[in-house]
C-alpha positions as CSV (number, residue, x, y, z in Angstrom):
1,X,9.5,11.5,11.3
2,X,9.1,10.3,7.9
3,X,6.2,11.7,6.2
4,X,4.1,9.5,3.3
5,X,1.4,11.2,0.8
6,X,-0.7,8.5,-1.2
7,X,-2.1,9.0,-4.3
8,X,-4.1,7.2,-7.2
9,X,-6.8,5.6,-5.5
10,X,-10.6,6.4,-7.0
11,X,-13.5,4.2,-8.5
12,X,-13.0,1.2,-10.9
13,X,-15.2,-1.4,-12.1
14,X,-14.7,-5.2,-11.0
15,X,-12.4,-6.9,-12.9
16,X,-10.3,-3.3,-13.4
17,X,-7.0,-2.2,-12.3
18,X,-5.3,0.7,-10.6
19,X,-2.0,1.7,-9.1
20,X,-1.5,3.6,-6.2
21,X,2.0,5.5,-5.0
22,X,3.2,6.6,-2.0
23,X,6.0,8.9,-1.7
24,X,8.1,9.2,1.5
25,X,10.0,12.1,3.0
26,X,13.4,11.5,4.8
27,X,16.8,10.3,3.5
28,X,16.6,6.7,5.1
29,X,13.8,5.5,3.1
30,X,15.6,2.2,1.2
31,X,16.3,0.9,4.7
32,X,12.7,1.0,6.2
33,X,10.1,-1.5,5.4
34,X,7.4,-0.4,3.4
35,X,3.6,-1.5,3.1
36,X,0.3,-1.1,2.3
37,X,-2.8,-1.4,4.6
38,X,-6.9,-1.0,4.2
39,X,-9.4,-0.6,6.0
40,X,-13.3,-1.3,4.8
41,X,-16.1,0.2,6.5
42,X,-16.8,-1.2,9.8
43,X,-13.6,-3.5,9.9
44,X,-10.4,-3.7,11.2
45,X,-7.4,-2.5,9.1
46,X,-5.7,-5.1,7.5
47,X,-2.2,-5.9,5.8
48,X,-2.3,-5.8,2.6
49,X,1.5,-6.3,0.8
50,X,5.1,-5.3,2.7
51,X,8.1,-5.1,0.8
52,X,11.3,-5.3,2.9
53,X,14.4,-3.2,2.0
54,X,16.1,-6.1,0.7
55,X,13.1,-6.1,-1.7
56,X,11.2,-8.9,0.0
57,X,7.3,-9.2,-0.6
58,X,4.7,-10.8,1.4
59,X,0.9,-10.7,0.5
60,X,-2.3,-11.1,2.4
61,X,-3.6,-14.2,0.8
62,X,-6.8,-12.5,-0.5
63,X,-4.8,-10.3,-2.9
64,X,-2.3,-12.7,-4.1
65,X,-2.0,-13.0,-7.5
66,X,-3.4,-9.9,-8.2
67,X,-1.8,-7.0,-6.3
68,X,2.1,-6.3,-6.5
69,X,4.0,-4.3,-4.4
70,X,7.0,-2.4,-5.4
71,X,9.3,0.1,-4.3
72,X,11.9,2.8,-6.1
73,X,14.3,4.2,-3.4
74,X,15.3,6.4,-6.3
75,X,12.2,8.2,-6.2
76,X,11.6,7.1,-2.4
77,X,8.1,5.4,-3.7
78,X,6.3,2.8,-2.9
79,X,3.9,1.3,-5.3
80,X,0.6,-1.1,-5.5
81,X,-0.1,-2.1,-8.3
82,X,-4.0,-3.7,-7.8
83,X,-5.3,-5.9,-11.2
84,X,-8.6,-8.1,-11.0
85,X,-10.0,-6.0,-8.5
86,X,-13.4,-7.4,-6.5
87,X,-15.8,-5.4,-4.8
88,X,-14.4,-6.2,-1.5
89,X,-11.3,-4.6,-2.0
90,X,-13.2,-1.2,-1.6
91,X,-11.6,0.2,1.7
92,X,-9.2,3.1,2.3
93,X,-5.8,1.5,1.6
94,X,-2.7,3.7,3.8
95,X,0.8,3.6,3.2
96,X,3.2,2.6,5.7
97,X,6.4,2.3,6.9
98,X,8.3,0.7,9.2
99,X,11.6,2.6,10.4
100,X,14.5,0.5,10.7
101,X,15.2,1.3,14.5
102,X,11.8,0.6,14.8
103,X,9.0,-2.0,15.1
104,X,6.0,0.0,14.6
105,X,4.1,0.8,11.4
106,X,3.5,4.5,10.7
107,X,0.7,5.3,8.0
108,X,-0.4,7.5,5.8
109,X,-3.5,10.0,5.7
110,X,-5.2,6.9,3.0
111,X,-6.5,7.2,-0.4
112,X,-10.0,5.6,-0.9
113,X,-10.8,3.0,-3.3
114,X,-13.8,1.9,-4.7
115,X,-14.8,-1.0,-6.9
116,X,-18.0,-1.2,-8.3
117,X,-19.7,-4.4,-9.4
């Protein structure tokens, strides 16, 4: 089972930036979806990006603009890189993946963010 560590989440003023990584285990990683979720206090978690492994994005439309996913099977990572941010992005964002013999989304252990207004 591929294993996913998160990192570079913390607090940031509104209007700041940070990026967040995710580093997979596992040899298969450039054929598996990748994404990024959050969840805020008290509300369903929530889709944030996907990259594909043809290198395909798709945004929830409440970050367009501003957040960019990326991937580097070189370094099996998974980036999101998160500019303008709002208050109500504060949640814990997890990374994901999506195996390619599978249709479920496996996650992370999530890396908190906070934006402070």
């Amino acid at each position: 089972q591929v294993q996913l560590v998160e990192s570079g989440g913390g607090l940031v003023q509104a209007g700041g930036s940070l990026r967040l990584s995710c580093a997979a285990s596992g040899s298969t990683f450039s054929k598996n979806a990748m994404g990024w979720y959050r969840q805020a206090p008290g509300q369903q978690r929530e889709l944030v990006a996907v990259v594909t492994s043809g290198g395909n994005t798709n945004y929830a439309d409440s970050v367009k603009g501003r957040f960019t996913i990326s991937r580097d099977n070189a370094k099996n990572t998974v980036y999101l890189q998160m500019n303008s941010l709002k208050p109500e992005d504060t949640a814990v964002y997890y990374c994901a993946v999506r195996p390619f013999y599978s249709v479920q989304w496996y996650w992370g252990q999530g890396t908190q963010v906070t934006v402070s207004s």
